[in-house]
DRENBADREN-744561 format. One record per residue (C-alpha): residue number from 1; residue in one letter; y, z, x. Coordinates in pm, whole numbers. Layout:
residues N
PT  resi  resn  y  z  x
PT  NUM  A  Y  Z  X
...
end
This chain:
residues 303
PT  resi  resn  y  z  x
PT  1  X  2158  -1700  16669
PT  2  X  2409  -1862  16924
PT  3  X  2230  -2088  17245
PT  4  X  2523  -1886  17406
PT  5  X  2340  -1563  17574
PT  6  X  2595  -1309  17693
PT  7  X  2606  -1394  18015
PT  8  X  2726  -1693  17935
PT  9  X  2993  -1544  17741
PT  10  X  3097  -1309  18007
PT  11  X  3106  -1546  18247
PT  12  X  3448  -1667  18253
PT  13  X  3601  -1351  18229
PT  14  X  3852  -1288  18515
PT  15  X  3775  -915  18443
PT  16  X  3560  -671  18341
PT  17  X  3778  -414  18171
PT  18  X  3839  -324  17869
PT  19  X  3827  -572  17604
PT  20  X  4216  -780  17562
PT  21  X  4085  -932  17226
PT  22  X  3910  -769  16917
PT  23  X  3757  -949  16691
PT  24  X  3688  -790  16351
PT  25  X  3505  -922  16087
PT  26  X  3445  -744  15702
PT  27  X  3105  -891  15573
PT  28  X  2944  -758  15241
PT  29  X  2625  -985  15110
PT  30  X  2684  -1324  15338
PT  31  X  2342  -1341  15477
PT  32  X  2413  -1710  15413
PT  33  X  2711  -1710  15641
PT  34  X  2684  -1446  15872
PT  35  X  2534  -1558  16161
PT  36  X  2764  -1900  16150
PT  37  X  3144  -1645  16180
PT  38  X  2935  -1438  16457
PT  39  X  2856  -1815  16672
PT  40  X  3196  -1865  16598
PT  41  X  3330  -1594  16805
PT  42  X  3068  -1601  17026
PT  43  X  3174  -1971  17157
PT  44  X  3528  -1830  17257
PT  45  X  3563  -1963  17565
PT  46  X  3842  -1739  17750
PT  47  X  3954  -1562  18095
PT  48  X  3966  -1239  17943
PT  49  X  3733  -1027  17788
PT  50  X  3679  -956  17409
PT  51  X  3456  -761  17172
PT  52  X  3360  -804  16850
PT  53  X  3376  -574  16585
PT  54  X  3116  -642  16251
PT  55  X  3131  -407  15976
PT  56  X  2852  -459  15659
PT  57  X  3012  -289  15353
PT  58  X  2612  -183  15225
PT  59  X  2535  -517  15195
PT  60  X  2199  -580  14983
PT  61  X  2093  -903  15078
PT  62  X  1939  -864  15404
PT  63  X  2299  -918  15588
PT  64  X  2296  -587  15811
PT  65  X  1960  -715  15994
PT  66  X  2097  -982  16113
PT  67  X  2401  -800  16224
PT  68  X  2193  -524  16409
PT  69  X  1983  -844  16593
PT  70  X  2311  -1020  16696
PT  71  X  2448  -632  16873
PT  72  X  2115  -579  16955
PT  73  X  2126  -947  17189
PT  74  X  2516  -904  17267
PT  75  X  2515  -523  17362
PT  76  X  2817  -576  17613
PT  77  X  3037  -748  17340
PT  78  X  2895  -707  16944
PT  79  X  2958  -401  16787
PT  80  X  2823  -315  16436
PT  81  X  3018  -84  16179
PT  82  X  2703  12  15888
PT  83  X  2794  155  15580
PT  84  X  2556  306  15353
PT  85  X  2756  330  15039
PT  86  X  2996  58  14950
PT  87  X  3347  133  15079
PT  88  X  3555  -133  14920
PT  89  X  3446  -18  14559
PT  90  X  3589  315  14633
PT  91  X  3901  215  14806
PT  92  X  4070  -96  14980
PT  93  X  4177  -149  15319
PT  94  X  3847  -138  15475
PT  95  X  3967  -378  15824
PT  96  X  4227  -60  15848
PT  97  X  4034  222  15782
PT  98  X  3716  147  15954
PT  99  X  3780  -177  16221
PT  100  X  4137  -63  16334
PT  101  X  4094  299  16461
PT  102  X  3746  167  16655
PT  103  X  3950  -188  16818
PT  104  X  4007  -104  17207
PT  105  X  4157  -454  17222
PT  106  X  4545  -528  17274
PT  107  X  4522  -772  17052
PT  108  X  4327  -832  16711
PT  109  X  4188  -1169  16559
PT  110  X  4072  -1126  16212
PT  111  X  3794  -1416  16046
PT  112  X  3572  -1266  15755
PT  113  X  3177  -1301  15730
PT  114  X  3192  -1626  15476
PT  115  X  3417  -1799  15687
PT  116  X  3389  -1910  16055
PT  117  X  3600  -2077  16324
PT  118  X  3569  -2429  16502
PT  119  X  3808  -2435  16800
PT  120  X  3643  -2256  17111
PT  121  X  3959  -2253  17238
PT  122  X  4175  -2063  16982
PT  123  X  4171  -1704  17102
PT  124  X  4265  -1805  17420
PT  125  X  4578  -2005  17333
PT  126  X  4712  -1716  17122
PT  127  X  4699  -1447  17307
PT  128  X  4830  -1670  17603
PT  129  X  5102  -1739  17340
PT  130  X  5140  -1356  17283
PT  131  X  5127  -1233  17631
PT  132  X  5395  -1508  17719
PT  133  X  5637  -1412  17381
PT  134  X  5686  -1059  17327
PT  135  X  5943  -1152  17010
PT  136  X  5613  -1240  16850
PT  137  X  5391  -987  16700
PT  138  X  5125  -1220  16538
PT  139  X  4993  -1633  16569
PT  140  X  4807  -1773  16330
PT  141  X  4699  -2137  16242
PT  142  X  4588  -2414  15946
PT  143  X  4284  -2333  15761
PT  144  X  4033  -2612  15578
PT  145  X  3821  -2527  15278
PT  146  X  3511  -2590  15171
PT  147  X  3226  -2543  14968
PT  148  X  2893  -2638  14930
PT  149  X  2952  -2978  14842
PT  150  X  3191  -3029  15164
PT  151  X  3584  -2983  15202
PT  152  X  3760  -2896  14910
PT  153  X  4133  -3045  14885
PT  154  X  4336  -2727  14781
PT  155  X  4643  -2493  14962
PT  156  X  4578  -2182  14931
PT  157  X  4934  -2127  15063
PT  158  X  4939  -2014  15396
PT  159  X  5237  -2036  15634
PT  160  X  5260  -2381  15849
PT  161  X  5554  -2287  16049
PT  162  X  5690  -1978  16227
PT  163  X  5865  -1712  16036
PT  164  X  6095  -1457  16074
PT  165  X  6010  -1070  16137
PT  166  X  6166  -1018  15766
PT  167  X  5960  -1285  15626
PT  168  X  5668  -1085  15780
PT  169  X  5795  -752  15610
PT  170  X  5778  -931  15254
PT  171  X  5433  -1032  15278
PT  172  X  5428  -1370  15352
PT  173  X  5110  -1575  15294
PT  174  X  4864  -1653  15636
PT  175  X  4574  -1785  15635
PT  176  X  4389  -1434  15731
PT  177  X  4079  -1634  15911
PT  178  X  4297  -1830  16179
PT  179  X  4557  -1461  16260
PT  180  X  4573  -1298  16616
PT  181  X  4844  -1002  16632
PT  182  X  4939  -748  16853
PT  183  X  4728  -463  16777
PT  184  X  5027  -148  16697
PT  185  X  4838  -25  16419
PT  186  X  4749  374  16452
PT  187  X  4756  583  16082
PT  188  X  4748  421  15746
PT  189  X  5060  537  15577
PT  190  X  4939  695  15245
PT  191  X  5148  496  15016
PT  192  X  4951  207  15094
PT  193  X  4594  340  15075
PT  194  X  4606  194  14686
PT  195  X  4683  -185  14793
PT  196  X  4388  -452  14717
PT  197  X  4509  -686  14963
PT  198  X  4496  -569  15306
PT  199  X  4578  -891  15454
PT  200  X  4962  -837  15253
PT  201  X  4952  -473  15413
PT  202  X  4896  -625  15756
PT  203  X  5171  -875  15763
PT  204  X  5419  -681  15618
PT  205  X  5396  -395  15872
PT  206  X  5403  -632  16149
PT  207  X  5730  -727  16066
PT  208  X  5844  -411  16187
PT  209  X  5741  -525  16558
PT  210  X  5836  -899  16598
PT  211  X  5816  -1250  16388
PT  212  X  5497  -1478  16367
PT  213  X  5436  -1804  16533
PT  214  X  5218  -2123  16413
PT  215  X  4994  -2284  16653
PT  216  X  4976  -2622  16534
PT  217  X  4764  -2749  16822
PT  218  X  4442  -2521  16754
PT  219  X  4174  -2702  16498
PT  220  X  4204  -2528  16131
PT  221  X  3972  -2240  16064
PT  222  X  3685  -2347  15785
PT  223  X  3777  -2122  15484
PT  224  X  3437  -2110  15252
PT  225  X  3508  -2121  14889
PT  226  X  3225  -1958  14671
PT  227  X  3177  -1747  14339
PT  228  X  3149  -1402  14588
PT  229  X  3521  -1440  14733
PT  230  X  3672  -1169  14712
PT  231  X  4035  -1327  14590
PT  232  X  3942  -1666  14547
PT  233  X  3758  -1677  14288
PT  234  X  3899  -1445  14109
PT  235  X  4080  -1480  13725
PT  236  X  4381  -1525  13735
PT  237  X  4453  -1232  13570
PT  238  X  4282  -1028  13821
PT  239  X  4506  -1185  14109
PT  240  X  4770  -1051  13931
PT  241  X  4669  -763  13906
PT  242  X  4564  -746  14256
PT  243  X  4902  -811  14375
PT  244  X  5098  -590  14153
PT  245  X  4905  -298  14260
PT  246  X  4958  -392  14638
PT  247  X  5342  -469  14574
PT  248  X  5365  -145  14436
PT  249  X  5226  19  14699
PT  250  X  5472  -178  14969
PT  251  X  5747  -63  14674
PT  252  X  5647  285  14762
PT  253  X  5585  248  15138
PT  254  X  5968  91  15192
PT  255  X  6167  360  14926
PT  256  X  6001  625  15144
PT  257  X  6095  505  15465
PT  258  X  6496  378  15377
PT  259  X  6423  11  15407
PT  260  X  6619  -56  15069
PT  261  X  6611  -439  15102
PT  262  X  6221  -433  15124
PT  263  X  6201  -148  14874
PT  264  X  6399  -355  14580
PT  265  X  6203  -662  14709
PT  266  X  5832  -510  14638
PT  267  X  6047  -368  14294
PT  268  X  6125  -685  14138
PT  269  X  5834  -869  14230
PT  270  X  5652  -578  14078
PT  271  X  5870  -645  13732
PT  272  X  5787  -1014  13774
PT  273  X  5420  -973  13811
PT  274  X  5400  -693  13565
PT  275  X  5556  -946  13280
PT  276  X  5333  -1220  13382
PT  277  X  5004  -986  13304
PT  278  X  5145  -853  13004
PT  279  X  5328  -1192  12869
PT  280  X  5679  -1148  12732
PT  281  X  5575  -1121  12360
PT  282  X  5356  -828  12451
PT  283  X  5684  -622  12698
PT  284  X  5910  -669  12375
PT  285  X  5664  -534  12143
PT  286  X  5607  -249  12401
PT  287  X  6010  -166  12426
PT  288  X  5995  -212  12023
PT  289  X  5711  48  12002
PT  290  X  5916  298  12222
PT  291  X  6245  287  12101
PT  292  X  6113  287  11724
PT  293  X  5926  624  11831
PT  294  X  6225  766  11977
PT  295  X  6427  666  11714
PT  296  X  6178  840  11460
PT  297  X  6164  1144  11640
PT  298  X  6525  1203  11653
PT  299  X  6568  1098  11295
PT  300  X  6299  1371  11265
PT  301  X  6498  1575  11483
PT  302  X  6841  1559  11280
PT  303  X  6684  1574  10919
end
């Protein structure tokens, strides 16, 4: 449990209103880490008020007690989100479906319940940088991983420089953990209820309301690298997978709405990915198989 109580917390805040910030974090069995994202956010140290938003995805572990003690101490700024049935097995999207609708806060900064920040400074810096730059819809910053042995030299490919709203509308990679963005999200469009990685979803429909800026002067975000991750650790072939499914789903989501640049973007990289899982030897076999079959039944047809 934080030394910070929530007085201390509260104490710098210029106002007592509704929360500017909300913080919302997706656990699911991190007993292990929990309690080191929630001390995280609890050592913001900011002149505006913020609340943080925990939901436990019917965690087994033991990781929803310590959730409930943390509200339970921090009943003016912790609120916890308890499912009794897992939610992510059934569908994806759970920051959208259950975090979004419940965040009062203008903004939204996004860490997950394995990972944790180390700047006590960061939220305050972005959303200064947001309320100051209204052509930006979203900050982020670097991210270090690490594991149990200690920090792990690998990129997992997030942005290190600003980028464009269109940039934002193809999905570019951010390190989720370290992201603060305008919070303009009301209704999940229904094409996208399918997608496996929110995250994508997120960026991509921020594009629609501004570009993204990198904060280079905030300390990276500690990114926890462990056999439960839910992409991480993945197979390959399961990454794939995870992404074609989600670029199909932006494939959908632009075609409906006119935005034919986007739309044949999400297509092709949905060909590309689609002919990496399958492997080229396997697609021709496939077209082989088909036009053989057609060609039998209209030889059938005309005999």
């Amino acid at each position: 449990m934080s030394n910070r109580s929530q007085a201390d917390v509260i104490s710098t805040w210029l106002r007592s209103t509704e929360p500017l910030v909300s913080v919302c974090c997706i656990t699911y069995n991190h007993v292990s880490y929990i309690s080191e994202a929630i001390d995280s956010f609890l050592m913001q140290e900011t002149s505006f008020p913020f609340e943080i938003l925990v939901h436990d995805d019917a965690s087994t572990d033991g990781t929803e007690k310590i959730i409930l003690a943390y509200a339970e101490n921090y009943p003016g700024i912790i609120r916890a989100v308890i499912q009794t049935e897992n939610q992510y097995s059934k569908a994806g999207l759970i920051a959208h479906r259950f975090l979004f609708p419940k965040a009062k806060g203008k903004y939204i900064a996004l860490c997950e319940g394995d990972d944790y920040w180390t700047d006590s400074t960061k939220l305050q810096k972005q959303v200064q940088f947001l309320e100051d730059h209204p052509e930006y819809v979203i900050t982020y910053t670097n991210s270090q991983p690490f594991d149990e042995k200690g920090l792990v030299n690998i990129d997992f490919g997030g942005a290190k420089r600003d980028v464009s709203a269109d940039e934002l509308k193809k999905g570019i990679p951010m390190y989720t953990l370290t992201t603060c963005f305008r919070n303009v999200f009301r209704e999940i469009p229904m094409d996208l209820l399918s997608a496996k990685l929110g995250d994508v979803i997120i960026w991509s429909l921020l594009g629609a309301y501004g570009k993204g800026k990198y904060l280079a002067d905030i300390l990276p975000a500690a990114y926890r690298v462990h056999k439960e991750g839910v992409f991480s650790m993945q197979s390959e072939q399961q990454k794939i997978r995870m992404t074609l499914i989600t670029s199909n789903a932006l494939f959908a989501y632009y075609n409906r709405i006119g935005d034919i640049d986007n739309g044949l973007y999400f297509g092709e990289q949905s060909i590309k990915l689609f002919i990496k899982l399958i492997g080229w030897n396997r697609l021709i076999t496939m077209i082989t198989e088909k036009i053989l079959t057609r060609l039998i039944q209209m030889f059938k047809k005309f005999r």
